[in-house]
C-alpha positions as CSV (number, residue, x, y, z in Angstrom):
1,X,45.0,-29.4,-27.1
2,X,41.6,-28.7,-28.2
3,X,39.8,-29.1,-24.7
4,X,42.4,-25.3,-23.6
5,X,40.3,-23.7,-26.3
6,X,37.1,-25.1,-25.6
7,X,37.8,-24.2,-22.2
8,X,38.9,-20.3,-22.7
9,X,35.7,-20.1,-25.4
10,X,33.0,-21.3,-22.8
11,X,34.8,-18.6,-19.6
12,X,34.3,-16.2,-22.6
13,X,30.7,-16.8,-22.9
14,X,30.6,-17.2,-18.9
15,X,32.0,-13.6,-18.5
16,X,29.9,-11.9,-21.0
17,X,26.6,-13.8,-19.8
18,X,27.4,-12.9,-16.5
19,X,28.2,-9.1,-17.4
20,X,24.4,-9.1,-19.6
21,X,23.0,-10.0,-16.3
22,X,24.5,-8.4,-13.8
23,X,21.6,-5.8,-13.2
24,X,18.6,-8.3,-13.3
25,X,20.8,-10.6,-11.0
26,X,21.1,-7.1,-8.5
27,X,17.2,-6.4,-8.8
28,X,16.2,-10.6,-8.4
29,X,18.5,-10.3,-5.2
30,X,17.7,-7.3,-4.0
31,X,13.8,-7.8,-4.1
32,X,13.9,-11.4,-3.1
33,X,15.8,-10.2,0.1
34,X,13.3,-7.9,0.6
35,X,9.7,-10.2,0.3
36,X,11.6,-12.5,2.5
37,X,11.3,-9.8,5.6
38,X,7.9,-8.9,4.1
39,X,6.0,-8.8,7.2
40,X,9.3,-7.6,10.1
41,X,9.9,-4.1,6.8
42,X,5.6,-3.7,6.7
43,X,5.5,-4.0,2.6
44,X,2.3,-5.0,2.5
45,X,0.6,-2.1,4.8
46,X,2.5,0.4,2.3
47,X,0.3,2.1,-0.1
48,X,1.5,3.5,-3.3
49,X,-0.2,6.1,-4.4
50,X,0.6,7.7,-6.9
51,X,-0.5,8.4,-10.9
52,X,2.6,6.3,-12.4
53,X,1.8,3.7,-10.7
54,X,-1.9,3.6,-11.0
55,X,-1.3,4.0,-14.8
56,X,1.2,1.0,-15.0
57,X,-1.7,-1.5,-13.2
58,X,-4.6,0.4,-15.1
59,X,-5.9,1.4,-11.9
60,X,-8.3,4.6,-12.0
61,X,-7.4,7.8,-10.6
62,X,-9.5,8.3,-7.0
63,X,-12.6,10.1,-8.1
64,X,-15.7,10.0,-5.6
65,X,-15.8,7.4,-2.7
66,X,-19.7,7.9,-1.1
67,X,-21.0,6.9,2.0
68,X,-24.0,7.3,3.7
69,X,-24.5,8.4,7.5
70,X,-28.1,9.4,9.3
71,X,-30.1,8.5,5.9
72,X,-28.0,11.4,4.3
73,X,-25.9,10.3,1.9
74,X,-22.1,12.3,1.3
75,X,-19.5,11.7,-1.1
76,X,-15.3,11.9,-1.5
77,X,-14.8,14.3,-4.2
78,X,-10.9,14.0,-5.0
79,X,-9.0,14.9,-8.0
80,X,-4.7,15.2,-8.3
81,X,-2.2,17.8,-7.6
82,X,1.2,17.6,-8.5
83,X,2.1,14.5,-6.5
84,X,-0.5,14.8,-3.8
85,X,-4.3,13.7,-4.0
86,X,-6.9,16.5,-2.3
87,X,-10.4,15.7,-1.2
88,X,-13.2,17.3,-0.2
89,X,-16.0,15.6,2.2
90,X,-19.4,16.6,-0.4
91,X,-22.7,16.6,1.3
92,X,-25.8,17.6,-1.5
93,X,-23.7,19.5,-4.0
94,X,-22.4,21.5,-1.1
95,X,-18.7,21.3,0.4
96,X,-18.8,20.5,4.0
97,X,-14.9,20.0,5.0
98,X,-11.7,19.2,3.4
99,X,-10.6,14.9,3.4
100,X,-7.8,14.1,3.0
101,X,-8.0,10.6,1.0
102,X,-8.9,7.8,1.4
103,X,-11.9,7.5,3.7
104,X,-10.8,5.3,5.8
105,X,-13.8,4.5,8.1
106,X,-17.1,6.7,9.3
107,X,-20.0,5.9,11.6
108,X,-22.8,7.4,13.6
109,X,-21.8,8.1,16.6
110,X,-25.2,9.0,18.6
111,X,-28.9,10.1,16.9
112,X,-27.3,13.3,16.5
113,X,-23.5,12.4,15.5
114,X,-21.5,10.7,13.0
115,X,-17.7,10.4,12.8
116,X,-15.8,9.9,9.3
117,X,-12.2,8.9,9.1
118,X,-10.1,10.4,6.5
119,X,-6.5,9.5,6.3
120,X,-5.5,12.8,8.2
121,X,-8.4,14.2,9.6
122,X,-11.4,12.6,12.0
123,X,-14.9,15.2,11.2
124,X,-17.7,15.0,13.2
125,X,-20.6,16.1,11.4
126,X,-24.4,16.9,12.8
127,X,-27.4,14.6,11.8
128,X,-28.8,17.4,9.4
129,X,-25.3,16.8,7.5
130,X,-23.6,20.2,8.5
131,X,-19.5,20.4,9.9
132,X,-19.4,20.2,13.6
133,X,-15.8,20.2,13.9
134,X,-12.2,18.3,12.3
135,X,-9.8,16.6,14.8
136,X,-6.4,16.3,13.4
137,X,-2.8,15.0,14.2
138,X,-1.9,18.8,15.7
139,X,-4.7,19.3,17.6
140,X,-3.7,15.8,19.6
141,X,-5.3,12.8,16.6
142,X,-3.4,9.7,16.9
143,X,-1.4,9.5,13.6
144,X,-2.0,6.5,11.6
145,X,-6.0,5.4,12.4
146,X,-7.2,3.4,9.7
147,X,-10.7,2.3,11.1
148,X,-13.4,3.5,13.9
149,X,-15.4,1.1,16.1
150,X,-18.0,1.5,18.6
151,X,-17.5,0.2,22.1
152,X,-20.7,0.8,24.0
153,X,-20.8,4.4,23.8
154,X,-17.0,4.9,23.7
155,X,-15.1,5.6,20.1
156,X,-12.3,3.2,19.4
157,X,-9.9,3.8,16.5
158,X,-7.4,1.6,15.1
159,X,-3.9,2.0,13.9
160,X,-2.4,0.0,10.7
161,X,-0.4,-2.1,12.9
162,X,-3.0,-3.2,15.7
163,X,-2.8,-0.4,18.5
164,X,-6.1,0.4,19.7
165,X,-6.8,4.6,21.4
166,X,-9.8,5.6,22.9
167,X,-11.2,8.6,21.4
168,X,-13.1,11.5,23.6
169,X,-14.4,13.6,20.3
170,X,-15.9,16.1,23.1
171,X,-12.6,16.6,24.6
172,X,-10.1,15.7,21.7
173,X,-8.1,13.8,23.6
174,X,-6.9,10.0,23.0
175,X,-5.9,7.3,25.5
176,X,-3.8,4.2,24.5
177,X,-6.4,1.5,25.4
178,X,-6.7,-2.6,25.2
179,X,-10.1,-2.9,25.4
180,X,-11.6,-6.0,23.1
181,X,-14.1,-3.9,20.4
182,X,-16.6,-5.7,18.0
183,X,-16.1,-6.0,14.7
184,X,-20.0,-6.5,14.2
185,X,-19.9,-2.6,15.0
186,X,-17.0,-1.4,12.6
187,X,-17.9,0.1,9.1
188,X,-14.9,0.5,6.9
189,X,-14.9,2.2,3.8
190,X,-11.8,1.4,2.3
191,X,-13.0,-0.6,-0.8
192,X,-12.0,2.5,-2.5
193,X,-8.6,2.7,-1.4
194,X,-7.8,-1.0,-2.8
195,X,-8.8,-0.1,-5.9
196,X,-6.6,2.7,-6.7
197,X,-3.0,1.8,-5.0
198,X,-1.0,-1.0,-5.0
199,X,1.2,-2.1,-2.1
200,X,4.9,-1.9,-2.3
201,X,4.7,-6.0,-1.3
202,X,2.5,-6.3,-4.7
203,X,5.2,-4.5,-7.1
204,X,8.1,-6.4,-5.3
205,X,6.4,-10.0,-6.4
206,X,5.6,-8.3,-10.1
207,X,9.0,-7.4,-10.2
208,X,10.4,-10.4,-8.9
209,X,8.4,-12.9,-11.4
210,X,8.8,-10.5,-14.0
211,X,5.4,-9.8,-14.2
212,X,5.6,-5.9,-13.8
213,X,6.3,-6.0,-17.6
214,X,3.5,-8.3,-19.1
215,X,4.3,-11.5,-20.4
216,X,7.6,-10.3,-22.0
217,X,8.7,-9.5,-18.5
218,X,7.5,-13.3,-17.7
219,X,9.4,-15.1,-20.6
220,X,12.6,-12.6,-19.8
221,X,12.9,-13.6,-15.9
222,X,12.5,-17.6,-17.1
223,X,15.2,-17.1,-20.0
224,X,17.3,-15.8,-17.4
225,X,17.1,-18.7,-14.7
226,X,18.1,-20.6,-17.3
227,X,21.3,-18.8,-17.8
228,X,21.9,-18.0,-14.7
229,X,22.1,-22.3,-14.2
230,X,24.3,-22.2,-17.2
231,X,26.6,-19.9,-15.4
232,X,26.9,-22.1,-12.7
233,X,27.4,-24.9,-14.6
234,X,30.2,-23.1,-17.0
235,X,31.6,-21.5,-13.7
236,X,31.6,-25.1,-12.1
237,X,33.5,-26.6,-15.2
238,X,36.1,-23.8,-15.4
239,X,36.7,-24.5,-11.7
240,X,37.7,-28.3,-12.2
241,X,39.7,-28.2,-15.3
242,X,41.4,-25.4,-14.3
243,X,45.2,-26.1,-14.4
244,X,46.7,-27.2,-10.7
């Protein structure tokens, strides 16, 4: 008679166990589906950028990003709004166009030319370091360009996910290309770019190791392994002495 109450006590503990962890046990299921499709759903070419989540890693805020083109050297001056990060391209003290950030990639196109990369705009700026005009996504700029390289004297860019457009900066039109482009000729800035986001692939893992939340998140996800193999072993004993 003794083993009925045993029984009904441990079902008991089963049920309440399994009600304590029924939220983790979504979120470990829900992000483990997820990093196992990590490269058909993209995480790891999604960015997040934005203060909360910068704070949370103790990443800095994007401040200046600099480069240097013909000798003359130009900076990324960006600061927050609201949700949304504005730049401006800073040549001397002096504004020379609006960027939107990150810099993604800039080189000198000619003696006379140089191209920079921004994540919406493409400026082509004049050896002396003044504007000579912004190509963006409505005046016919693939979307999506994350680098530049030189191919002979053609201008290559490069979307996140491999597709290569040839770029006439004199007409401002782009042509879907194959061609095979040097990497010996590619300068890309995004160092700066790393350092202040995090990829949605990165906060997954954290999440599903616990380790979003320090070591206490850590010591909570390994407590809960453990009872979530005590649940199937109490689930697993209920099962055979249930009555037949």
């Amino acid at each position: 008679m003794a083993k009925k109450p045993l029984l009904s006590s441990a079902m008991r503990w089963h049920s309440r166990v399994g009600v304590a962890l029924f939220w983790l046990l979504i979120a470990l299921s829900l992000s483990g589906i997820a990093l196992n499709h990590t490269d058909r759903l993209g995480l790891a070419k999604i960015s997040l950028d934005h203060s909360l989540v910068r704070h949370w890693y103790g990443l800095a805020e994007p401040s200046e990003q600099p480069l240097t083109l013909h000798q003359r050297h130009y900076q990324l001056s960006a600061h927050r709004s609201g949700d949304t990060t504005v730049g401006t391209l800073v040549h001397g003290g002096q504004r020379v166009a609006s960027c939107t950030p990150p810099i993604h990639s800039a080189l000198e196109l000619s003696n006379q030319l140089a191209a920079v990369l921004c994540a919406q705009e493409l400026i082509l700026l004049h050896r002396d370091g003044q504007l000579f005009d912004i190509w963006q996504p409505l005046t016919g700029l693939p979307t999506g360009l994350v680098a530049l390289e030189k191919l002979d004297t053609q201008l290559i860019g490069r979307t996140g996910d491999g597709r290569l457009w040839l770029l006439d900066v004199e007409q401002f039109t782009a042509t879907a290309t194959t061609a095979t482009t040097d990497p010996a000729n590619e300068f890309v800035a995004v160092a700066a770019d790393q350092a202040s986001s995090v990829s949605l692939q990165t906060l997954l893992l954290d999440l599903h190791s616990g380790r979003l939340f320090g070591r206490a998140g850590i010591w909570v996800v390994d407590i809960a392994g453990v009872l979530f193999c005590l649940l199937a072993l109490t689930g697993l004993w209920g099962f055979i002495r249930r009555p037949r």
